[in-house]
C-alpha positions in Angstrom: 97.4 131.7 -1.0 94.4 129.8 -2.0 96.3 126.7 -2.7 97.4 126.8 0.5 94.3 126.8 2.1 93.0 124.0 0.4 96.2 121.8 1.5 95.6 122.8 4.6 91.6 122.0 5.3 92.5 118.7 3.7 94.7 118.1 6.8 91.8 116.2 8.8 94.0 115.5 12.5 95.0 119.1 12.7 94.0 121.7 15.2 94.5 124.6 13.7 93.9 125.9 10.0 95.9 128.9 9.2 93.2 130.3 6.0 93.3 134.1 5.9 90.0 135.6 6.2 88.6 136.3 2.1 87.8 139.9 3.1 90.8 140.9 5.7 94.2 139.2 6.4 94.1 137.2 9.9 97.0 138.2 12.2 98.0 137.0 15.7 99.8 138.7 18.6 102.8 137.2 20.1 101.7 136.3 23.1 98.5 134.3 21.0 101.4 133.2 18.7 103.3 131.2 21.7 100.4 129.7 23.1 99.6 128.4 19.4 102.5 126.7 19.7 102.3 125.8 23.2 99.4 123.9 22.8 101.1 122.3 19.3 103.8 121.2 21.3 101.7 119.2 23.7 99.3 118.0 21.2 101.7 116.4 18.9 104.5 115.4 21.1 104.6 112.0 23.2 101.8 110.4 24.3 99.4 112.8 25.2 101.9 115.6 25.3 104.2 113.8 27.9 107.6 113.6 27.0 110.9 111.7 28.6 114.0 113.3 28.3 117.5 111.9 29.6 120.1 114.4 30.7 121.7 115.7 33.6 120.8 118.6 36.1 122.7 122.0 36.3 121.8 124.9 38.3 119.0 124.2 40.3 117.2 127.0 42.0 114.7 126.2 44.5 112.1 129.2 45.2 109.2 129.8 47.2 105.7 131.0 46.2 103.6 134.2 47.7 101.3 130.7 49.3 104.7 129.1 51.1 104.7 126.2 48.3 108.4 125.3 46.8 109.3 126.1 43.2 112.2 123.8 42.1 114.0 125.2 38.3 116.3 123.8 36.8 118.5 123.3 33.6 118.5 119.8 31.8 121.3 119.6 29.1 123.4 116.7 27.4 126.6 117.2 26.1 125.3 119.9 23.3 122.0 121.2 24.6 120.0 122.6 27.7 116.4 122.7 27.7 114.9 124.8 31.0 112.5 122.5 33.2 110.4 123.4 36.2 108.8 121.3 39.1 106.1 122.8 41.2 102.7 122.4 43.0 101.3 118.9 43.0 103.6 117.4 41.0 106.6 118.2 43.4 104.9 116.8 45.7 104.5 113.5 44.1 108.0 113.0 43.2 109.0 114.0 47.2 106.6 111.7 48.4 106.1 108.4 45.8 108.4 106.5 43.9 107.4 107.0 40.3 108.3 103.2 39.0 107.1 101.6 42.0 104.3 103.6 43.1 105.6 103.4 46.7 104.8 106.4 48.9 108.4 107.1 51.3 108.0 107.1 55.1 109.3 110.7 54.9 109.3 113.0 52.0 112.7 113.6 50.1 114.2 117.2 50.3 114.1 118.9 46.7 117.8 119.4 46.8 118.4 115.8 47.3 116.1 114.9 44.6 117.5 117.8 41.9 120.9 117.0 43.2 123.6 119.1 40.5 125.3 116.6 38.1 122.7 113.7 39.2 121.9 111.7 35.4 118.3 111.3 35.7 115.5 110.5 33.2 113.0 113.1 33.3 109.2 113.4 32.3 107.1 116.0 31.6 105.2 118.1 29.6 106.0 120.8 27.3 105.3 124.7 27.9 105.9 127.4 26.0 106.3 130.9 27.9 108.0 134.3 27.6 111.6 135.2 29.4 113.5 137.9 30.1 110.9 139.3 26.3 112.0 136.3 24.7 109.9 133.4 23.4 111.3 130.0 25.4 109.6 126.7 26.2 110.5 124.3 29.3 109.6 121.1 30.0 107.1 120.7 32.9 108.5 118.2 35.3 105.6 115.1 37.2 108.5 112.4 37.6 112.3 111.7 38.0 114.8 108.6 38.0 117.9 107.7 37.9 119.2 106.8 34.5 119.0 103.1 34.5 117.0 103.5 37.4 113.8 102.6 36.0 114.6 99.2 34.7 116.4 98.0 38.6 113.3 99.5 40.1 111.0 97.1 37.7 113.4 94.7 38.2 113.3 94.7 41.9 109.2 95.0 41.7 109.2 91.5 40.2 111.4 89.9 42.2 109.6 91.9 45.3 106.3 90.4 43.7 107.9 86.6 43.8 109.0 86.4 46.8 106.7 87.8 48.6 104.2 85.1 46.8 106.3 82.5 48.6 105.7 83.8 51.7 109.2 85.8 52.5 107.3 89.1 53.9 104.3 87.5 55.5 104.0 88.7 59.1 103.1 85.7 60.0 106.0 83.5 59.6 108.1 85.8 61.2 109.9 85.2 64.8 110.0 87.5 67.8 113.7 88.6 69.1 114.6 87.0 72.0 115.1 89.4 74.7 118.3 90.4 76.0 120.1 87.6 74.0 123.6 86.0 75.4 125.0 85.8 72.3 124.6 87.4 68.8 125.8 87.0 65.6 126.4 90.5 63.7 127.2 90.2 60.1 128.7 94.0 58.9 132.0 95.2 57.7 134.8 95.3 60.6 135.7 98.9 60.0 133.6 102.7 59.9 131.5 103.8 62.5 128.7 101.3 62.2 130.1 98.6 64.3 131.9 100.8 67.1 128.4 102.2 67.3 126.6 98.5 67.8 129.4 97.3 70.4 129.0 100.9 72.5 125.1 100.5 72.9 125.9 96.7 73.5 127.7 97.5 76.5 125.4 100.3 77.7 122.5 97.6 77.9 121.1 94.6 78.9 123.2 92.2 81.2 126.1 91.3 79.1 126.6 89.6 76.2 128.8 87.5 73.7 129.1 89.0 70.1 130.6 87.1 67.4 131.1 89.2 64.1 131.0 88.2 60.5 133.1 90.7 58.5 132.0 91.2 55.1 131.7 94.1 52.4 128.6 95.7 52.3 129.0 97.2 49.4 130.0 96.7 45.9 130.2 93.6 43.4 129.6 90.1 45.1 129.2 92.0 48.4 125.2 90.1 48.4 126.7 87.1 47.8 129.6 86.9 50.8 126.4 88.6 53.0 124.5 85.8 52.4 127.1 83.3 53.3 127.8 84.8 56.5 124.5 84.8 57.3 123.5 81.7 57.0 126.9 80.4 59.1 125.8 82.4 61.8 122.3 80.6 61.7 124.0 77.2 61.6 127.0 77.6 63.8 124.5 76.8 67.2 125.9 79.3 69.2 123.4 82.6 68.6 120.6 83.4 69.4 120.1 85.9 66.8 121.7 87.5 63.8 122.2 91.0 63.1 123.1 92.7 59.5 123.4 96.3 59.5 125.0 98.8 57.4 125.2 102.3 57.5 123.4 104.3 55.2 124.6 104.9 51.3 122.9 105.8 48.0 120.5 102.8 46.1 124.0 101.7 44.5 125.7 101.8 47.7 122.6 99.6 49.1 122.0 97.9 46.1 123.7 94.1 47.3 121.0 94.2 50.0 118.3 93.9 47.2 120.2 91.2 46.3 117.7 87.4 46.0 120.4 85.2 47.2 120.9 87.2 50.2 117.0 87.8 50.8 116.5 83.6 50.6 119.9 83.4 53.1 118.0 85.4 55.6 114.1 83.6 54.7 115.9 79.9 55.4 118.2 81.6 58.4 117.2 78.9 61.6 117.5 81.6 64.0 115.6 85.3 64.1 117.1 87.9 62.0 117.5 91.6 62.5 118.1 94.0 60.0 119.1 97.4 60.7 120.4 99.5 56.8 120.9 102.5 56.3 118.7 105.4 57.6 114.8 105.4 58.1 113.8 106.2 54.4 116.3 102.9 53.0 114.1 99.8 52.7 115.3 96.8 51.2 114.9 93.2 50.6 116.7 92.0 53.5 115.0 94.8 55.6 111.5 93.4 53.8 112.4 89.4 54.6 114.0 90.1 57.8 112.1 88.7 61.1 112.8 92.3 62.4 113.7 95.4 60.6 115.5 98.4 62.8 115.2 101.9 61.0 119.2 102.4 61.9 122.3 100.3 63.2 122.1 101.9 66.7 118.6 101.0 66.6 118.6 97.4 66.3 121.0 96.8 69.1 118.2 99.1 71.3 116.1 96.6 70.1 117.8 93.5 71.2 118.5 95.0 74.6 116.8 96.6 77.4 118.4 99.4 79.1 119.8 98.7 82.7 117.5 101.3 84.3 114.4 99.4 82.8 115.5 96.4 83.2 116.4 97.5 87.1 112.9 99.1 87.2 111.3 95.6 85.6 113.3 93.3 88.1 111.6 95.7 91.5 108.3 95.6 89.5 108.8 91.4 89.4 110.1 91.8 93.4 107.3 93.8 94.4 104.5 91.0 92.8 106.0 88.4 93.7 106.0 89.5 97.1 102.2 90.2 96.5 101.9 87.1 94.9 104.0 85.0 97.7 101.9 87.0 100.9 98.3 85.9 98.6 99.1 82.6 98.6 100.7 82.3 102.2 97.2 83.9 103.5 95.1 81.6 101.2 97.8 78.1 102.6 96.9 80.1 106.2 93.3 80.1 105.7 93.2 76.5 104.1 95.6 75.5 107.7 93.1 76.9 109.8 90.0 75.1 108.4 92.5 71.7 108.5 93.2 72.6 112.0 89.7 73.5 113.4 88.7 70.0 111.6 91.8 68.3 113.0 90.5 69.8 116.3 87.2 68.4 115.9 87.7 64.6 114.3 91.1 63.6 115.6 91.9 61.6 118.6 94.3 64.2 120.3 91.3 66.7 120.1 89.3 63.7 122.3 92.0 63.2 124.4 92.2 66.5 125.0 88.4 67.4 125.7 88.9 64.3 128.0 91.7 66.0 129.5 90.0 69.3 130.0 86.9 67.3 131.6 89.7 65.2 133.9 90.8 68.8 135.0 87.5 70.0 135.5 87.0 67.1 137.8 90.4 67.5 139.6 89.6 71.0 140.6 86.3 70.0 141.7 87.9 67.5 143.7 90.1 69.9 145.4 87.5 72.4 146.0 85.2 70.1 147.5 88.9 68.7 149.8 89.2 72.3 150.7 85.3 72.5 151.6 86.3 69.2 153.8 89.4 70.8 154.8 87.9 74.0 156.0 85.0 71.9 157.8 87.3 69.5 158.9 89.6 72.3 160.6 86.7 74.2 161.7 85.2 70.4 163.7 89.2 70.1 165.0 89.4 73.5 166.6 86.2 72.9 168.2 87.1 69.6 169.5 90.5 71.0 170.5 89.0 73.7 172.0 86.6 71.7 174.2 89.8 69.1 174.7 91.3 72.4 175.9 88.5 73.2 178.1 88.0 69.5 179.4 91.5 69.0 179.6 92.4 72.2 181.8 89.0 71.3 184.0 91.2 67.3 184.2 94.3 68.8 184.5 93.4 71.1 187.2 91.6 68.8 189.0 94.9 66.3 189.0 96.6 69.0 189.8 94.6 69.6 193.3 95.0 66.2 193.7 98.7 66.1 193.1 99.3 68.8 195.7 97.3 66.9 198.1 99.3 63.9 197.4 102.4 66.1 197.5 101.6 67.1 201.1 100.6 63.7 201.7 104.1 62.5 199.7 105.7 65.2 202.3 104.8 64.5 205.2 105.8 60.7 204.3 109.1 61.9 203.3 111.9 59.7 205.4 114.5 62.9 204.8 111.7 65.4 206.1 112.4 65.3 209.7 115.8 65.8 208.8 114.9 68.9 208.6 113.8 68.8 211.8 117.6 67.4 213.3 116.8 64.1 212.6 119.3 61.7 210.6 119.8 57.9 209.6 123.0 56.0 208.9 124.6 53.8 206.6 127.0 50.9 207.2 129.9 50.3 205.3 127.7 48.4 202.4 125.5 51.6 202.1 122.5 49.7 204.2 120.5 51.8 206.2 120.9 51.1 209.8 117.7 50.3 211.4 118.7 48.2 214.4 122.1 48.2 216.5 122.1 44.3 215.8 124.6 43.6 213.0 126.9 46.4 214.3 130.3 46.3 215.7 132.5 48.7 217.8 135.6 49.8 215.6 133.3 49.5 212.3 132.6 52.9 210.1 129.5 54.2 210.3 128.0 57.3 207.8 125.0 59.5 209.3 123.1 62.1 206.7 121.6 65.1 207.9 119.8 67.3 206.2 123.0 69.4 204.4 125.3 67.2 204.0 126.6 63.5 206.3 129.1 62.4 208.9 131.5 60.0 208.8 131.7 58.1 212.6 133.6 54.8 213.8 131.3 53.1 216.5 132.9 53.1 219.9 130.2 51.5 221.7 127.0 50.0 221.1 124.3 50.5 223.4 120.9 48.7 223.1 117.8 49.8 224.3 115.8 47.5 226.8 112.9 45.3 225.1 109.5 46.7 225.9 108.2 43.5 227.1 104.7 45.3 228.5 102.9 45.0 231.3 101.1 41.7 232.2 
């Protein structure tokens, strides 16, 4: 026994020295035993006690703690062996939330039964434990990270090709192109068949105001798959007809995605002449092409939202654009009216018309003068005319009865000279045959006609005899 304590204090890296006591035997408890060997585990395995073990998962159990906080166990076994492994507290977390190789945090955490999938090969690392089950001594491994077997060397791969390119410029922000909106015509570059591109087409024709869609088909999966993507893609850019090209794929696992990670096809879409949209898989894929992409859509149906408004905005938009341009339009027709009236009161004042018609005004201003000072002459004029008339009334009337007295005088005077008057009084004169009044028997003969007038009417005579009246010689 005392040989073997000397052996063992020679032993300068280990932990524990297992030298009985010189006056009583040491002895341990179980329980003291298993954390001995606990800690011996994790002291002189891997580096620093962390260990990587490949193998694939069977039976995985997922429990909750008394604080709400999953619990994932599992069993990790190869072809002869199964060693028990646990995930819990923070460093579940970390493998929901960041990508161990990478050191990428997801935009959503993973669900722990897609991560401890049954039958997925992974590469697991951890720590080793050493607790009591079921009153049997076990250990497990403690579990901070897990991969994919052959996982870990794509992911480094794909962080230095990430790290190249995006030294030449393929991710910066800055070189990349906004969609154009509502695009006539777009190329889409995605396999012919599945759900994907029925999807695209339906929301196509739900939105915007019509377009032409020319597609590419191509594999979107599988070997070469990157390389036939590529091509298509950078026809579409070239052929001068889009406006835009579109690759989208539903989603898949990495392998599934894997050709989208693929260089040729990431410098296909960095030299494309023409914007390109990426829409792959579901919101937690991200890819190269998603990465280099002038746009990236989280999903297929996405990215044709993004390339097209819906009608009802774009409706709403077009009566927004009515209403202020009507705004607009009235503004500047009261601003051109404004401006016209300042022309126009100027006009008024400088221009000849405006003379001419200030002339005009005063030329009307003497005109109505002039015919209120005619009417002034007019009315005084009238007023001077019915007096004289009225005083050539009076003085006529005065003349005309005056000539009137005087005419009756005359007309007894004209009376009593009247030669028919004493007709009235039996009197009457004849007429020979030539109409010659009669005033002396000479000139007569017996047997001529004779005509005598009276007063009402004349007679008709032959002379018989003619009888003269003696001379009055006088008396001497």
């Amino acid at each position: 026994m005392s040989g073997y304590a000397e052996k063992s204090s020679q032993r300068s890296n280990a932990s524990y020295v297992f030298e009985p006591a010189q006056e009583s035997r040491k002895f341990y408890t179980v329980s003291q035993l298993n954390k001995l060997v606990g800690l011996t585990l994790k002291k002189y395995i891997g580096w620093h006690g962390v260990v990587s073990v490949a193998g694939e998962i069977g039976a995985p159990a997922i429990r909750t703690t008394k604080t709400g906080q999953p619990m994932v166990f599992f069993a990790l076994h190869d072809d002869k062996e199964v060693i028990n492994c646990k995930a819990w507290g923070r460093r579940l977390s970390r493998i929901l939330t960041v990508d161990t190789e990478t050191g990428e945090y997801y935009s959503e955490p993973k669900n722990p039964e897609d991560v401890f999938a049954s039958e997925r090969r992974v590469l697991i690392e951890g720590t080793l434990d050493v607790y009591a089950q079921g009153g049997r001594s076990v250990y497990q491994l403690d579990v901070f990270s897990v991969t994919d077997v052959g996982a870990g060397d794509r992911a480094r791969q794909l962080k230095e090709l990430k790290a190249k390119l995006s030294k030449e410029g393929f991710f910066s922000e800055e070189r990349k192109r906004p969609l154009p909106p509502n695009p006539s015509c777009v190329a889409v570059v995605t396999s012919p068949t599945g759900a994907v591109i029925h999807d695209f087409l339906r929301i196509a024709r739900d939105r915007g105001m019509g377009a032409r869609i020319i597609l590419y088909p191509v594999p979107v999966q599988g070997t070469g798959a990157g390389q036939m993507i590529a091509d298509a893609v950078h026809r579409a850019g070239h052929d001068g007809r889009s406006q835009v090209v579109v690759v989208i794929r539903g989603g898949g696992s990495e392998e599934d995605l894997a050709c989208f990670n693929d260089e040729v096809l990431a410098r296909a879409i960095f030299s494309c002449p023409v914007p390109v949209l990426a829409g792959i898989g579901h919101e937690p894929d991200y890819c190269l092409a998603d990465m280099t992409a002038d746009r990236r859509a989280p999903t297929p149906t996405a990215a044709a939202q993004y390339l097209w408004t819906s009608r009802a905005d774009i409706r709403a938009g077009l009566d927004a654009w009515q209403d202020n341009l009507v705004r607009a339009m009235q503004r500047r027709i009261d601003a051109a009216a404004l401006v016209l009236d300042q022309y126009e009161k100027l006009v008024r004042t400088l221009s000849p018309y405006a003379k001419l018609k200030e002339q005009q005004h005063m030329a009307d201003d003497l005109a109505r003068r002039l015919v209120m000072a005619k009417d002034r002459m007019l009315r005084s004029a009238g007023e001077n005319l019915a007096r004289s008339a009225e005083a050539l009334a009076r003085t006529g009337s005065a003349f005309t009865d005056g000539r009137a007295r005087s005419l009756e005088r005359l007309a007894l005077t004209l009376e009593a000279l009247n030669p028919l008057a004493p007709l009235q009084r039996g009197y009457a004169y004849l007429e020979d045959e030539e109409g010659h009044v009669v005033r002396s028997v000479a000139g007569l003969a017996c047997g001529r006609r004779i005509q005598a007038h009276v007063a009402d009417g004349s007679v008709v005579a032959r002379i018989e005899e003619i009888l003269s009246r003696p001379e009055d010689t006088g008396a001497e």
